[in-house]
C-alpha positions as CSV (number, residue, x, y, z in Angstrom):
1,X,16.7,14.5,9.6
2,X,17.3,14.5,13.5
3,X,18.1,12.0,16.0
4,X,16.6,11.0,18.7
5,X,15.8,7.7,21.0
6,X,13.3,5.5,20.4
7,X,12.0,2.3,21.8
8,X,11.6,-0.4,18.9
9,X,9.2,-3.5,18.8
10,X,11.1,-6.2,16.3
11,X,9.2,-8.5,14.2
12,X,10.0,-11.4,17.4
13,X,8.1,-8.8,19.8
14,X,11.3,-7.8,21.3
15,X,11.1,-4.5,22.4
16,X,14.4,-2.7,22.0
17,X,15.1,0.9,24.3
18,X,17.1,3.7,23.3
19,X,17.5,3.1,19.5
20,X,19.0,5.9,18.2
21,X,17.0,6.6,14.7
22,X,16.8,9.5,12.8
23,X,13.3,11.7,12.0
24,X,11.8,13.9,9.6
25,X,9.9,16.6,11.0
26,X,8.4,17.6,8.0
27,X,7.6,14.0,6.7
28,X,7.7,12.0,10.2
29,X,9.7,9.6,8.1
30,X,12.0,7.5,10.6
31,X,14.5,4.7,10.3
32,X,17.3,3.0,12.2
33,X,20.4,5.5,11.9
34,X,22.7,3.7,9.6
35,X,25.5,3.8,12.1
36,X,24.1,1.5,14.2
37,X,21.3,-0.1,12.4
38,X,23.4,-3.5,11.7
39,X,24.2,-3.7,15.8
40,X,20.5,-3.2,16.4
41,X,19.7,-5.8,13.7
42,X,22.3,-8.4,15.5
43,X,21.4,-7.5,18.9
44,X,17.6,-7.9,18.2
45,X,18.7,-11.9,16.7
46,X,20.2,-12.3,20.1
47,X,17.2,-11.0,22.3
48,X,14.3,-13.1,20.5
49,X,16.3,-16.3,20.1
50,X,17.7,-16.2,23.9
51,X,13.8,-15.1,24.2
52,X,14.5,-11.7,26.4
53,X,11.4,-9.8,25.7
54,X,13.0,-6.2,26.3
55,X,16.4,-5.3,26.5
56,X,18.7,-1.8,26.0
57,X,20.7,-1.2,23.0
58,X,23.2,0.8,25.0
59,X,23.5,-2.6,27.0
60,X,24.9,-3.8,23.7
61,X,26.8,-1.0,22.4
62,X,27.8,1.2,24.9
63,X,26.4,4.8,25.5
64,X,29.3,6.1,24.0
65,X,28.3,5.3,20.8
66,X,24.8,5.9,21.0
67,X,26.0,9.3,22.0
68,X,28.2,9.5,19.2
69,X,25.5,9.1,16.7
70,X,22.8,11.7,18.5
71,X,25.5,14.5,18.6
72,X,25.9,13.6,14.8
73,X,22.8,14.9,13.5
74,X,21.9,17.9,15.0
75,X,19.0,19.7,17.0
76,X,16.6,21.3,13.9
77,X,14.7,24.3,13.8
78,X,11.3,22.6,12.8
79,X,11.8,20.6,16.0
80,X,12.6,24.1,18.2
81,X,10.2,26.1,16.9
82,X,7.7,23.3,16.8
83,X,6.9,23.5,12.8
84,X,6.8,21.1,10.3
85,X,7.4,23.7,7.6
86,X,10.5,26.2,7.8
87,X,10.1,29.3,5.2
88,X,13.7,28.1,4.4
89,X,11.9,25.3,3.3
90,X,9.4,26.6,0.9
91,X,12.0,29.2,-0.9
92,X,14.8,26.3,-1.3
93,X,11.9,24.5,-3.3
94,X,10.7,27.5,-5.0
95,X,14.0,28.6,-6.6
96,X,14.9,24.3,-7.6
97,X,11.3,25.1,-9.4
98,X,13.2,27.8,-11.7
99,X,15.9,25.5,-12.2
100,X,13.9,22.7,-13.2
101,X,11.7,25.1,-15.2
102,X,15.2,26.3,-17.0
103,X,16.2,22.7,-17.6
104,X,13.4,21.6,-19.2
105,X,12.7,18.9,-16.6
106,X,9.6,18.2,-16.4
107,X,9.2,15.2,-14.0
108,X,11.5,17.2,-11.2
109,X,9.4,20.3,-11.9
110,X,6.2,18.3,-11.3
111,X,8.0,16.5,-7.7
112,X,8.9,20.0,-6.9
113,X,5.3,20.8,-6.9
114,X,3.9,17.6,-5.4
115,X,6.5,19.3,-2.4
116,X,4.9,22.8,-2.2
117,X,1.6,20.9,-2.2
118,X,2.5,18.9,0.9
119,X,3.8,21.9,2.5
120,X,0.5,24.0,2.3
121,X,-1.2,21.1,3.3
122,X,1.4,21.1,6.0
123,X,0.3,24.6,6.9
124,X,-3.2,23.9,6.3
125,X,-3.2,26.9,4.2
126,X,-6.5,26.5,2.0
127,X,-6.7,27.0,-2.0
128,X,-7.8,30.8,-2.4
């Protein structure tokens, strides 16, 4: 997963800038990065219940932190090369398949497919 900034609508309609959360470029999965997600969860109480309507996290926090937490997690490749699939990808999960296979687990084995599945679908690569 990657960091990046995001702008965050709470359940109060508060609408919350520069939230640092961290993204899945394969699975465009995203959450709150755990570093700061219990200062965006307190800061967020304060804004809807003094009733501010938009508001910075850095305001809160400090940009130092939120700085912090983005050098954390690396730039990745997927997000350079602008693919949601690497090859590194697809071999990693080939060769846990063989390692599943060898342990007789069935239930990873089949996950481990359900993966290469979502990659080719990924890829838009057709059944041939």
């Amino acid at each position: 997963m990657v960091a990046r900034l995001q702008h965050i609508y709470t359940e109060g309609g508060v609408l919350i800038q520069d939230v640092p959360v961290l993204f899945c470029p394969t699975c465009l999965h995203t959450e709150i990065a755990p570093d700061i997600e219990m200062d965006f969860h307190l800061f967020a109480h304060n804004c809807e219940t003094d009733r501010v309507r938009s508001a910075s996290l850095s305001d809160a926090v400090g940009d130092e932190k939120i700085l912090q937490i983005l050098e954390k997690y690396p730039e990745d490749e997927r997000i350079r090369s602008n693919q949601r699939v690497l090859p590194e990808q697809i071999d990693a999960t080939l060769d846990l398949m063989i390692t599943a296979k060898q342990q007789n687990d069935q239930a990873w084995y089949n996950e481990l497919v359900e993966r290469l599945q979502m990659f080719r679908s990924l890829l838009g690569v057709k059944r041939g």
